[in-house]
PDB file of N, CA, C and O in Angstrom:
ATOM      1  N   UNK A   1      19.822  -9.055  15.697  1.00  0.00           N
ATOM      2  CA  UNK A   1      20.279  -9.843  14.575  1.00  0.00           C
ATOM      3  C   UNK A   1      19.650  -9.304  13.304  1.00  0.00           C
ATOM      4  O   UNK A   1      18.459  -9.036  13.148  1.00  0.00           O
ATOM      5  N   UNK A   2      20.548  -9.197  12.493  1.00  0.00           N
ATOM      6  CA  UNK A   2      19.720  -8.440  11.306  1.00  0.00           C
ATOM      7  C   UNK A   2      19.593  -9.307  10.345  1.00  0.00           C
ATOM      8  O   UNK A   2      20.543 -10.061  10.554  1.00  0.00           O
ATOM      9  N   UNK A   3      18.895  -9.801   9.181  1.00  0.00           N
ATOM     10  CA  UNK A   3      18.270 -10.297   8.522  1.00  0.00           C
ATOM     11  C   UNK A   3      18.664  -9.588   7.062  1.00  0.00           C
ATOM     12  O   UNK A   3      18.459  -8.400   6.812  1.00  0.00           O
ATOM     13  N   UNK A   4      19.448 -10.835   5.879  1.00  0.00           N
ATOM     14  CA  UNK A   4      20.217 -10.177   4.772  1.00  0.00           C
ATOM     15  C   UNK A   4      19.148 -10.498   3.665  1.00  0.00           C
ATOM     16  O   UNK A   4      18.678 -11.555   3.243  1.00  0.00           O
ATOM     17  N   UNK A   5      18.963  -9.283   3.384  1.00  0.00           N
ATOM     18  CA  UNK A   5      18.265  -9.353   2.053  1.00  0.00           C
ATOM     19  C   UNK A   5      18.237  -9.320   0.259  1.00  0.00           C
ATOM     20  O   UNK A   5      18.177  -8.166  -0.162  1.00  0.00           O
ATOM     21  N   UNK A   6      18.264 -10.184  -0.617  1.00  0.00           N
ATOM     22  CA  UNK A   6      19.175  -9.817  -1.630  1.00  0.00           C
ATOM     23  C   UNK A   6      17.655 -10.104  -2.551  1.00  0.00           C
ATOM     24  O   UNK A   6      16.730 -10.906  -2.678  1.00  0.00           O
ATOM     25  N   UNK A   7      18.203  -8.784  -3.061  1.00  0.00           N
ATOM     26  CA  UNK A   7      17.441  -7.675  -4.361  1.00  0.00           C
ATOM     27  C   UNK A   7      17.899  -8.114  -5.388  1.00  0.00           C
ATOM     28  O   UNK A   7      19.096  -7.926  -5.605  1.00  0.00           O
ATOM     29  N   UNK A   8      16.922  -8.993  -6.547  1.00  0.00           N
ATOM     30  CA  UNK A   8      17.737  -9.017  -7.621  1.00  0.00           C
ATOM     31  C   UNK A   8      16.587  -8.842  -8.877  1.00  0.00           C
ATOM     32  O   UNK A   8      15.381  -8.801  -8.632  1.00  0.00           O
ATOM     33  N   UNK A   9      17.219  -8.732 -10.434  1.00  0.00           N
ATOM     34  CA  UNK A   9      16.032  -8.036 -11.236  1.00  0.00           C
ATOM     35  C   UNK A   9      16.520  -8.969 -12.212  1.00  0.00           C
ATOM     36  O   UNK A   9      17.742  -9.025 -12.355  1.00  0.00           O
ATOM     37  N   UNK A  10      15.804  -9.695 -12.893  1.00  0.00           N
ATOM     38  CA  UNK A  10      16.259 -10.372 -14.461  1.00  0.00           C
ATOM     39  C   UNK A  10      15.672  -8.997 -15.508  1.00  0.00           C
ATOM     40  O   UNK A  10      14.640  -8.386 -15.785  1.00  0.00           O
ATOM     41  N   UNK A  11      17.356  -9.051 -15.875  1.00  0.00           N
ATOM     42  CA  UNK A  11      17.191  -7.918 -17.216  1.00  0.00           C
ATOM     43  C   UNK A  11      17.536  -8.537 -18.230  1.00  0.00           C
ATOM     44  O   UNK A  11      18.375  -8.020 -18.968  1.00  0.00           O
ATOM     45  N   UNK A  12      17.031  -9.701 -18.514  1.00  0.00           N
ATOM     46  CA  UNK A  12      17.314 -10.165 -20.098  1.00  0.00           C
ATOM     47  C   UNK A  12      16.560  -9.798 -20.852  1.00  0.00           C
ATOM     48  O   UNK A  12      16.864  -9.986 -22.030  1.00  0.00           O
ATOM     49  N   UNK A  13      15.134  -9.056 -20.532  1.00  0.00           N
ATOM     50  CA  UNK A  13      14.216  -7.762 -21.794  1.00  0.00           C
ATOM     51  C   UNK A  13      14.942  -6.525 -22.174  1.00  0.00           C
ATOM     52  O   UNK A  13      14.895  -5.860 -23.209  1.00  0.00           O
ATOM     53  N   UNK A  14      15.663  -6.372 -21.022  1.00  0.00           N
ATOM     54  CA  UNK A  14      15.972  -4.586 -20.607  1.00  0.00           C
ATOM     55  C   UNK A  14      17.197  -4.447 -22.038  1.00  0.00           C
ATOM     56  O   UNK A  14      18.316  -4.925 -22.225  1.00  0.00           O
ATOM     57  N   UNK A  15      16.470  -3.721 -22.685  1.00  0.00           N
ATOM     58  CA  UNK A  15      17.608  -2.954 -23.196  1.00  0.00           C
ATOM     59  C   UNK A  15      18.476  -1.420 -22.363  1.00  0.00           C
ATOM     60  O   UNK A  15      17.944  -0.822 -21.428  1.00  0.00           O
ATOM     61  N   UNK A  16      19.642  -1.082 -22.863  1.00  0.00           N
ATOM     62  CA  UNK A  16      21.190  -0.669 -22.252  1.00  0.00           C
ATOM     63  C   UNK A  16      20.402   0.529 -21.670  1.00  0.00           C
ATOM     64  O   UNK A  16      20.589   0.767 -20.477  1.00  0.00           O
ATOM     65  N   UNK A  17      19.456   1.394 -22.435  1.00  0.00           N
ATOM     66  CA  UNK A  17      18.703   2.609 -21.793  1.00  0.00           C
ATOM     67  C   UNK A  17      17.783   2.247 -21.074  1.00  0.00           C
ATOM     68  O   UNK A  17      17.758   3.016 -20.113  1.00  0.00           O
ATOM     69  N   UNK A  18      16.743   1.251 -20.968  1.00  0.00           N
ATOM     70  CA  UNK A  18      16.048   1.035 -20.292  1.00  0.00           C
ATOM     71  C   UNK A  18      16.559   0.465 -18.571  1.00  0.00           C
ATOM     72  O   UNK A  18      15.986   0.705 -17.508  1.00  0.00           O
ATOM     73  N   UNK A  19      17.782  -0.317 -18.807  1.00  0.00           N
ATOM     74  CA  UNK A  19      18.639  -0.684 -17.931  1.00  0.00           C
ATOM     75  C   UNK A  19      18.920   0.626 -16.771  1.00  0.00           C
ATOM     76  O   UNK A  19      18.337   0.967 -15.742  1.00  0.00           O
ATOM     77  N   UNK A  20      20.090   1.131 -17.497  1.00  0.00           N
ATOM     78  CA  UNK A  20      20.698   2.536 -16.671  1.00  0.00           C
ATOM     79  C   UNK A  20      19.709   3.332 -16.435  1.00  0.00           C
ATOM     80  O   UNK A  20      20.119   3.903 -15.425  1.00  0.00           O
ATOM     81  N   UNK A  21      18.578   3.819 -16.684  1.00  0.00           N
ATOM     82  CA  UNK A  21      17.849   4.853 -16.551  1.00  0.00           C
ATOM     83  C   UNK A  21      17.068   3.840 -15.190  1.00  0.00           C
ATOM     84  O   UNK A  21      16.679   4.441 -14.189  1.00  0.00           O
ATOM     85  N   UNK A  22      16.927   2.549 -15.271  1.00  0.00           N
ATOM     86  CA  UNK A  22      16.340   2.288 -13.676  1.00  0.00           C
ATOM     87  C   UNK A  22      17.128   1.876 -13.185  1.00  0.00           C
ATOM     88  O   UNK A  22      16.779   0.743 -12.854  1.00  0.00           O
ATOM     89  N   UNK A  23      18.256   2.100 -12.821  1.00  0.00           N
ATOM     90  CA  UNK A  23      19.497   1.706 -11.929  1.00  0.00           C
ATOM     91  C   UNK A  23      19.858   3.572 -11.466  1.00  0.00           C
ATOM     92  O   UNK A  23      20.050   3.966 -10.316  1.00  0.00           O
ATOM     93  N   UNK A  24      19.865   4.408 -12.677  1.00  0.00           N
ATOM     94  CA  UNK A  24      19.915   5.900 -12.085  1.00  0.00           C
ATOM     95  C   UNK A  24      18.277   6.017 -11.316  1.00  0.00           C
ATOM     96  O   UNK A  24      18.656   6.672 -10.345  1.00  0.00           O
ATOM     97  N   UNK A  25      17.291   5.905 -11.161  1.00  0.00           N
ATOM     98  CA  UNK A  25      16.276   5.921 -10.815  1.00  0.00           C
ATOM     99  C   UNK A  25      16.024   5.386  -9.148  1.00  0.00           C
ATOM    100  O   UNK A  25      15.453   5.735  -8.115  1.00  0.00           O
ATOM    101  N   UNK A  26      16.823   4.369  -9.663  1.00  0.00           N
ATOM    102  CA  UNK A  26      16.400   3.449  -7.810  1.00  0.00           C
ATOM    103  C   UNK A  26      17.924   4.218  -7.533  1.00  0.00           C
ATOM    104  O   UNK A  26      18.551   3.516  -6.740  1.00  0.00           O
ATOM    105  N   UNK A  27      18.435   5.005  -7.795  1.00  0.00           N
ATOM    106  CA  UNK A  27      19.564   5.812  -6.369  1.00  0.00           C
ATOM    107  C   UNK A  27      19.638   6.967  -6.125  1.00  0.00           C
ATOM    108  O   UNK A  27      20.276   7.469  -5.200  1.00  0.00           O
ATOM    109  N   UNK A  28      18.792   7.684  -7.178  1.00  0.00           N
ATOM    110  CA  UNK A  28      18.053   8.969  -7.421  1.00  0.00           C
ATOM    111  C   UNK A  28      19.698   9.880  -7.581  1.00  0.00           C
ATOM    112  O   UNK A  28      20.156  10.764  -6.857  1.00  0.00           O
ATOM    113  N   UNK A  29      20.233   9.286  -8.720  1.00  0.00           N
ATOM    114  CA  UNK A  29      21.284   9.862  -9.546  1.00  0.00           C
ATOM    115  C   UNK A  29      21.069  10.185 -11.245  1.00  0.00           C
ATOM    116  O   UNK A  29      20.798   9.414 -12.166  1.00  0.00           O
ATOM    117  N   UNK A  30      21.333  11.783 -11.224  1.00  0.00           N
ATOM    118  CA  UNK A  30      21.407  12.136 -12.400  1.00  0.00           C
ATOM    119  C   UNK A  30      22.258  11.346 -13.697  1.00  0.00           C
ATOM    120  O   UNK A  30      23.419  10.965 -13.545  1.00  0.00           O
ATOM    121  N   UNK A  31      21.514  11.169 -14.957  1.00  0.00           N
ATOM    122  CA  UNK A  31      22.792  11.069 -15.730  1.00  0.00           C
ATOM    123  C   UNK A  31      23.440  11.554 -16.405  1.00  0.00           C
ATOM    124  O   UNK A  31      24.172  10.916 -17.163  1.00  0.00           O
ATOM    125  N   UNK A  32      23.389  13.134 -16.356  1.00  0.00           N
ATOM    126  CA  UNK A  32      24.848  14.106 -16.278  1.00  0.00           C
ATOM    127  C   UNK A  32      26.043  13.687 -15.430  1.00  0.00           C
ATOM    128  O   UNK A  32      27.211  13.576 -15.801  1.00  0.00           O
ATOM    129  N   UNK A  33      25.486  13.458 -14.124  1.00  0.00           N
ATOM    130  CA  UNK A  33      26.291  13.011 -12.908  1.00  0.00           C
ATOM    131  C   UNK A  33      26.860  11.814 -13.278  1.00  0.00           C
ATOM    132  O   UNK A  33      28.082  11.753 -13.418  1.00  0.00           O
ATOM    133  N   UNK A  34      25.990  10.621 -13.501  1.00  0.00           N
ATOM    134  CA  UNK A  34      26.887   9.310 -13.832  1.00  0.00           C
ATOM    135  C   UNK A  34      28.015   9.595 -14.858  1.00  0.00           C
ATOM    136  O   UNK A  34      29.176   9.245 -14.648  1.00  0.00           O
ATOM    137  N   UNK A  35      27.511  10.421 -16.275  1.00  0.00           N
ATOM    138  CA  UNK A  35      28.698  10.860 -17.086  1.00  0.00           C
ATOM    139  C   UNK A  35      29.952  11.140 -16.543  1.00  0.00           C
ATOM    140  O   UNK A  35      30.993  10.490 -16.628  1.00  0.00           O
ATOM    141  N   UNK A  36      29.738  12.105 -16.022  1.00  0.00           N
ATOM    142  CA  UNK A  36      31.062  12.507 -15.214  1.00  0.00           C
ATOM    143  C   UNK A  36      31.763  11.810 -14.433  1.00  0.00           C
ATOM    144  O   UNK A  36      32.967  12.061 -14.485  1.00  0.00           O
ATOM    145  N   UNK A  37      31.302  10.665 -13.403  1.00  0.00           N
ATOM    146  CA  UNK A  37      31.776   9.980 -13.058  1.00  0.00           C
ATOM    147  C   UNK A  37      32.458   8.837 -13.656  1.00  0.00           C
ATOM    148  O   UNK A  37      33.504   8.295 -13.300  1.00  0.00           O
ATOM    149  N   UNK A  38      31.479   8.501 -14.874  1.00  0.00           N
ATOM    150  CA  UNK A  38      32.388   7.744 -16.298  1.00  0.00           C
ATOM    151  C   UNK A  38      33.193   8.232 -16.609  1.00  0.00           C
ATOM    152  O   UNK A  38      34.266   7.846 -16.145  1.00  0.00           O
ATOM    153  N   UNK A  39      33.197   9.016 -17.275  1.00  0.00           N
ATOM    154  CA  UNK A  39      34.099   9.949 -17.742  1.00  0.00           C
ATOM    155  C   UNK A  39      35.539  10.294 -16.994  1.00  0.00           C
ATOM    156  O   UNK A  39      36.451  10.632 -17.749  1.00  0.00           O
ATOM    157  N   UNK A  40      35.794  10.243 -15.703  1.00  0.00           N
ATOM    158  CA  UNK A  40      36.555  10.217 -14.402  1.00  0.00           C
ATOM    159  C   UNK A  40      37.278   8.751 -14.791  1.00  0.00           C
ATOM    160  O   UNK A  40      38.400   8.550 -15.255  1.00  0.00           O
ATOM    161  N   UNK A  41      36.445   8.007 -14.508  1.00  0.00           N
ATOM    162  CA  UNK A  41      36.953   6.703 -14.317  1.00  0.00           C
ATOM    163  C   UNK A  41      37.114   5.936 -15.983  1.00  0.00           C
ATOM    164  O   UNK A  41      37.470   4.767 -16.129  1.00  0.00           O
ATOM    165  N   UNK A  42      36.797   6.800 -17.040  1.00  0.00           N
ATOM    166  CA  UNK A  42      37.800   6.018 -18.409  1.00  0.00           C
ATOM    167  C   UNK A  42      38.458   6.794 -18.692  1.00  0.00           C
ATOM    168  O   UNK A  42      39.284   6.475 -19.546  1.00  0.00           O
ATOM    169  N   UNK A  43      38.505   8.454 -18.094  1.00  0.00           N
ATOM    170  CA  UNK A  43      39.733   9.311 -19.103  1.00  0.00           C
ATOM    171  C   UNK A  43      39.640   9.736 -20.371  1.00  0.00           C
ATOM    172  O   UNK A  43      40.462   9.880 -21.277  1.00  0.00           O
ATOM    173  N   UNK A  44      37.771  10.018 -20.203  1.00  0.00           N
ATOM    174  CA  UNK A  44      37.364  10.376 -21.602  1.00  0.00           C
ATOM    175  C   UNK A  44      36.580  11.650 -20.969  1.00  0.00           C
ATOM    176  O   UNK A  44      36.412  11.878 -19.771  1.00  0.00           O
ATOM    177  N   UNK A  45      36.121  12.463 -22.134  1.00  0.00           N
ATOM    178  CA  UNK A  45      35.211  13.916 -21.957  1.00  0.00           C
ATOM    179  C   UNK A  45      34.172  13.665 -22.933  1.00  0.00           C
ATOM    180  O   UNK A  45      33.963  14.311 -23.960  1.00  0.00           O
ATOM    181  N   UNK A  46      33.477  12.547 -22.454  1.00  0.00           N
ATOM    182  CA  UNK A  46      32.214  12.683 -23.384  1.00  0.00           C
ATOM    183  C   UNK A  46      31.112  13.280 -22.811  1.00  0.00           C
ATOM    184  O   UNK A  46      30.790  13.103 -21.636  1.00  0.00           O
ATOM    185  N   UNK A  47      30.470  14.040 -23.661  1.00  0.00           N
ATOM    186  CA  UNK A  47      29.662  14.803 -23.608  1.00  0.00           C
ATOM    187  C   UNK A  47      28.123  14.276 -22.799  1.00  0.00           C
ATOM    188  O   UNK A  47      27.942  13.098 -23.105  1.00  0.00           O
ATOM    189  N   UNK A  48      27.104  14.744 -21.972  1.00  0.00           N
ATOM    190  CA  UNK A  48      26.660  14.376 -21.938  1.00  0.00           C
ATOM    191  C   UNK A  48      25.339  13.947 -22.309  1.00  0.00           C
ATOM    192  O   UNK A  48      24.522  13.182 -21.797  1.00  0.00           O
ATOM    193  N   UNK A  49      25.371  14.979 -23.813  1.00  0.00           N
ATOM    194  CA  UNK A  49      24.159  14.665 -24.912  1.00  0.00           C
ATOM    195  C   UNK A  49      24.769  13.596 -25.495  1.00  0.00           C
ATOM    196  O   UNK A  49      24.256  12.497 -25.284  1.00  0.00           O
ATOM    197  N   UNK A  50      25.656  13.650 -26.117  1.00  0.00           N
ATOM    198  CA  UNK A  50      26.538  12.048 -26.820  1.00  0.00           C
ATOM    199  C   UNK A  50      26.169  10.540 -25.568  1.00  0.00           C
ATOM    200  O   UNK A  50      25.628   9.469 -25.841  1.00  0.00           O
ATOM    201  N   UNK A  51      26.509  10.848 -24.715  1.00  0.00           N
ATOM    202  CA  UNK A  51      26.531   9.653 -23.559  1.00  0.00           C
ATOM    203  C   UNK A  51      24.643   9.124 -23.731  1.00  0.00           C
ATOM    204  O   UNK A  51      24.339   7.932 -23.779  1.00  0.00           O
ATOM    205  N   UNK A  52      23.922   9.896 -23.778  1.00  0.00           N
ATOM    206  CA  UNK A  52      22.402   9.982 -24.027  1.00  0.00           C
ATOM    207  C   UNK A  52      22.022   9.469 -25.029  1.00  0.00           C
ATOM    208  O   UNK A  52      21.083   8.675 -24.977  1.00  0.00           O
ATOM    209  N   UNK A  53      22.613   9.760 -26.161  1.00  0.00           N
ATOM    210  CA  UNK A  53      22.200   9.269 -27.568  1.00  0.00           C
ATOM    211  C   UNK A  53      23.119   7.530 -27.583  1.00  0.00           C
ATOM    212  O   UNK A  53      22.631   6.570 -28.178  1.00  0.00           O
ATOM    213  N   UNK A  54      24.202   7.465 -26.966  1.00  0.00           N
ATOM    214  CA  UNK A  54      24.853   6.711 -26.573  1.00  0.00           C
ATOM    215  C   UNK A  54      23.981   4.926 -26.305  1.00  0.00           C
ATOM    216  O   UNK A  54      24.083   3.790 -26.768  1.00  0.00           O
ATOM    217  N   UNK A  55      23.211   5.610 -25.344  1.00  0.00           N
ATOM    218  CA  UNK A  55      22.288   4.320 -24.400  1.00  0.00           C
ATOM    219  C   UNK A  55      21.570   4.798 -25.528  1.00  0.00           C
ATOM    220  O   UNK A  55      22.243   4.394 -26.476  1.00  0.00           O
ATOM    221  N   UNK A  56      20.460   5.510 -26.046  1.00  0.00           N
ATOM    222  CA  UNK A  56      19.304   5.619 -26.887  1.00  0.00           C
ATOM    223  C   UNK A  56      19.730   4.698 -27.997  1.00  0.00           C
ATOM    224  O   UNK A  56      18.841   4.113 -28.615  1.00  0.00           O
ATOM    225  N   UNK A  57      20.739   4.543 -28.256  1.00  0.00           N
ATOM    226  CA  UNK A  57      21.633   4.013 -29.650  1.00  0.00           C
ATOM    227  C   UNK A  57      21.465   2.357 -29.175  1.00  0.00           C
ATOM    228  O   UNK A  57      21.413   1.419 -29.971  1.00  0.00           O
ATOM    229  N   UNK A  58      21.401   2.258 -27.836  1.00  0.00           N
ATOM    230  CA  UNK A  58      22.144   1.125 -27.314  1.00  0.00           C
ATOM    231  C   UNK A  58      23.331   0.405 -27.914  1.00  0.00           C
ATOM    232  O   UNK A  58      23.297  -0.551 -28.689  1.00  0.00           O
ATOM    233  N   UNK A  59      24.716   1.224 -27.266  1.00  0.00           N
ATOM    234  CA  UNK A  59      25.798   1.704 -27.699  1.00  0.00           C
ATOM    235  C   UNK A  59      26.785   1.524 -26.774  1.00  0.00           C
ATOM    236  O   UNK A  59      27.877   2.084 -26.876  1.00  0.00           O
ATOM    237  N   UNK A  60      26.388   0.517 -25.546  1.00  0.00           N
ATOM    238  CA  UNK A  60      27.190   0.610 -24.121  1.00  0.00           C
ATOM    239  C   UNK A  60      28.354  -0.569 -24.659  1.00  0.00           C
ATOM    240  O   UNK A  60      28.087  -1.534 -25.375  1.00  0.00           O
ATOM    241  N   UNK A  61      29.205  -0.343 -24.313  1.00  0.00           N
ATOM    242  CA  UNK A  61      30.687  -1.361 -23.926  1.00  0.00           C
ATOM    243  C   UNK A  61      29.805  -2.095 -22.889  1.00  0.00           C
ATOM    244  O   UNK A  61      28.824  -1.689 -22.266  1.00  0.00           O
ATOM    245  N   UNK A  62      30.531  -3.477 -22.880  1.00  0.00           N
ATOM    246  CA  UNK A  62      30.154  -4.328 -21.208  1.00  0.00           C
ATOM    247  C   UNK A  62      31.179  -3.464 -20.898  1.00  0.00           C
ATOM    248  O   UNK A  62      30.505  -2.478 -20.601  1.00  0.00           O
ATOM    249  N   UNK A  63      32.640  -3.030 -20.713  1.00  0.00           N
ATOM    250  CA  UNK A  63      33.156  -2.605 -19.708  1.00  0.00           C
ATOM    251  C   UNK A  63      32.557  -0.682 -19.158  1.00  0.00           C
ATOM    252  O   UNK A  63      32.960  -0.040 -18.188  1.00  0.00           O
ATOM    253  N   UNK A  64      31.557  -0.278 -20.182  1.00  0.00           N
ATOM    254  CA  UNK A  64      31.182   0.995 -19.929  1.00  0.00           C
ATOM    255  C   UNK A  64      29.680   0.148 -18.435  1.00  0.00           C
ATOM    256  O   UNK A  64      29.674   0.445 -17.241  1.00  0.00           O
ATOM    257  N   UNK A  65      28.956  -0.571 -18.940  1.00  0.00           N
ATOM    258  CA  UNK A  65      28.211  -1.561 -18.037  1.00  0.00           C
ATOM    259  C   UNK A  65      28.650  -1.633 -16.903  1.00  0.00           C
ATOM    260  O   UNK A  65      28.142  -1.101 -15.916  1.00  0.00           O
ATOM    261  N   UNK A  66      29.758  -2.379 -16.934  1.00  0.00           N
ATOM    262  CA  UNK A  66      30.507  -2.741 -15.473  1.00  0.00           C
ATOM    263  C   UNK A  66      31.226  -1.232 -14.704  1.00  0.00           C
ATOM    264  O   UNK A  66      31.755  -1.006 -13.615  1.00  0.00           O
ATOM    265  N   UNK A  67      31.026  -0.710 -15.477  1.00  0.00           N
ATOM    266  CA  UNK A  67      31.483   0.982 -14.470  1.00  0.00           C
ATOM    267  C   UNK A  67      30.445   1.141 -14.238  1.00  0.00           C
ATOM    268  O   UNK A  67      30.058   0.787 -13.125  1.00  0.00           O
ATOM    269  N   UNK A  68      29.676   1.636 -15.004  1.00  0.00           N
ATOM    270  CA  UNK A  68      27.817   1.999 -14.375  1.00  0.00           C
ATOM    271  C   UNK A  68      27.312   1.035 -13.290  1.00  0.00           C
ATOM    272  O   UNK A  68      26.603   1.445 -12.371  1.00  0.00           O
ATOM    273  N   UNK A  69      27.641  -0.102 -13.391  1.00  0.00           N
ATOM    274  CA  UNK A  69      27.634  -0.608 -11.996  1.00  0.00           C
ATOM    275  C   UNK A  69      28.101  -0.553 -10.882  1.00  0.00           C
ATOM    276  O   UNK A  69      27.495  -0.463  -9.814  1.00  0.00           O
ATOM    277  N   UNK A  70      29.009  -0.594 -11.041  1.00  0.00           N
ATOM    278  CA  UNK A  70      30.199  -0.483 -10.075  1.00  0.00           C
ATOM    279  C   UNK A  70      30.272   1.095  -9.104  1.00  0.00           C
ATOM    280  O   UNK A  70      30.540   1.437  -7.953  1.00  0.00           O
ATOM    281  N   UNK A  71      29.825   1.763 -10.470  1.00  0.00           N
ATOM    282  CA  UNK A  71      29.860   3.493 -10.090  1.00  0.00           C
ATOM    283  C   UNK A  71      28.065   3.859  -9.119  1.00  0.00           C
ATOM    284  O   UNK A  71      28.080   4.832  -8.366  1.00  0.00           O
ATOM    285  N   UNK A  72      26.858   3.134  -9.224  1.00  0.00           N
ATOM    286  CA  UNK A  72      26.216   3.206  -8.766  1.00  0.00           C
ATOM    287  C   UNK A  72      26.249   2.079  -7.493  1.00  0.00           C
ATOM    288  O   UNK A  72      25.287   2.084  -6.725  1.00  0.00           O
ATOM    289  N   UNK A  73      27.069   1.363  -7.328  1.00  0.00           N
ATOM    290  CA  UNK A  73      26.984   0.690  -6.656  1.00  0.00           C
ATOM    291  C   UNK A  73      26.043  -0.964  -6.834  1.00  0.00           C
ATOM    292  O   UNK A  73      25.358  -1.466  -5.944  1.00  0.00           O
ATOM    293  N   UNK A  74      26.224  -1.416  -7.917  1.00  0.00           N
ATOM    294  CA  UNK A  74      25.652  -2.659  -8.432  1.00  0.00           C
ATOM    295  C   UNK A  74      26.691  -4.186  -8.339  1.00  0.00           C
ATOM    296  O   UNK A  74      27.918  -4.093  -8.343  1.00  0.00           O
ATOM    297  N   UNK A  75      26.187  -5.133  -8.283  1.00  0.00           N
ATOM    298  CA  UNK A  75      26.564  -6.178  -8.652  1.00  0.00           C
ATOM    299  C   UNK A  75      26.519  -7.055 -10.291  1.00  0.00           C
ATOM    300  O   UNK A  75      25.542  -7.803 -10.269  1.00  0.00           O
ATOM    301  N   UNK A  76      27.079  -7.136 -11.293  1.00  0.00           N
ATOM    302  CA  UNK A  76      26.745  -7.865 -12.369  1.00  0.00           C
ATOM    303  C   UNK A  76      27.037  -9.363 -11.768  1.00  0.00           C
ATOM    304  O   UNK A  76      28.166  -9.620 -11.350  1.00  0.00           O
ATOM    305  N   UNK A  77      25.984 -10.355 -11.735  1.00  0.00           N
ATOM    306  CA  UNK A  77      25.457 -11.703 -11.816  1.00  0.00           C
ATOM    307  C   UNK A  77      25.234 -12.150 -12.342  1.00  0.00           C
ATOM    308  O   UNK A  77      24.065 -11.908 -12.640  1.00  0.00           O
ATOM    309  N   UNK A  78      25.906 -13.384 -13.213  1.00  0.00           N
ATOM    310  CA  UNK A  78      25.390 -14.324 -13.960  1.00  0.00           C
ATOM    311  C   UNK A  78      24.879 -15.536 -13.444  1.00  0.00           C
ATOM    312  O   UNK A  78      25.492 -16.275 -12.673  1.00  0.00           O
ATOM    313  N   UNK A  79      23.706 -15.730 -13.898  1.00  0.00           N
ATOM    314  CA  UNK A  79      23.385 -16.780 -13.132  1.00  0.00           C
ATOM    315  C   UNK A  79      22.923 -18.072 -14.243  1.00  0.00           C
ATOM    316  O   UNK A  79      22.728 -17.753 -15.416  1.00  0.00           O
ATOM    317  N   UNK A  80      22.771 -19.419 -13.854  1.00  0.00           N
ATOM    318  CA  UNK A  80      22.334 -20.175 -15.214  1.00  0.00           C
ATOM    319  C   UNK A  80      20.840 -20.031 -14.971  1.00  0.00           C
ATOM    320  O   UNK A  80      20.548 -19.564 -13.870  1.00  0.00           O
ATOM    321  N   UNK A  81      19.870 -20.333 -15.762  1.00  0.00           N
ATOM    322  CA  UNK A  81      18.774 -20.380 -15.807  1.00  0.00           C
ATOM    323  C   UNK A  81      18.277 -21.611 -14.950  1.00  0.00           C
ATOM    324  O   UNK A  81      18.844 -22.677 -14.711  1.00  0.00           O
ATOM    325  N   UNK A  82      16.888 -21.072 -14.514  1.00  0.00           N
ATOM    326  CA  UNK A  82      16.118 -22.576 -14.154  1.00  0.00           C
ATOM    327  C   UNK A  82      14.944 -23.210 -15.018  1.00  0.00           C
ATOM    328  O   UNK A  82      14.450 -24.289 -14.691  1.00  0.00           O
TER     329      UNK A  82
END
């Protein structure tokens, strides 16, 4: 019987670079690599010094968010506070 475990992180400090850079971190994915895979999945060729300055800018779409999730394999959760 296996035993379900759920991982979760309050990022209401995290700013958009601080965010993605530990979400690329805990799957040990480049973010050249995530670019491209963005990039795939909106039908854009952004660069991946622009995509960099991008998060540094904190400059993300929620729907650029919800791909970076989705594309690393994440859940976005809202939850109410306690």
């Amino acid at each position: 019987m296996s035993t379900l475990y759920n991982k979760f992180m309050i990022i209401n400090n995290l700013d958009d670079f601080q965010l993605v850079k530990y979400l690329l971190n805990q799957e040990y994915v480049l973010q050249k690599d995530l670019n491209e895979k963005l990039n795939e999945k909106l039908g854009k060729q952004t660069k991946a010094s622009n995509f960099s300055c991008k998060l540094k800018r904190q400059h993300l779409t929620f729907k650029e968010l919800k791909l970076i999730c989705d594309i690393l394999g994440y859940d976005l959760i809202v939850q109410k506070k306690k």
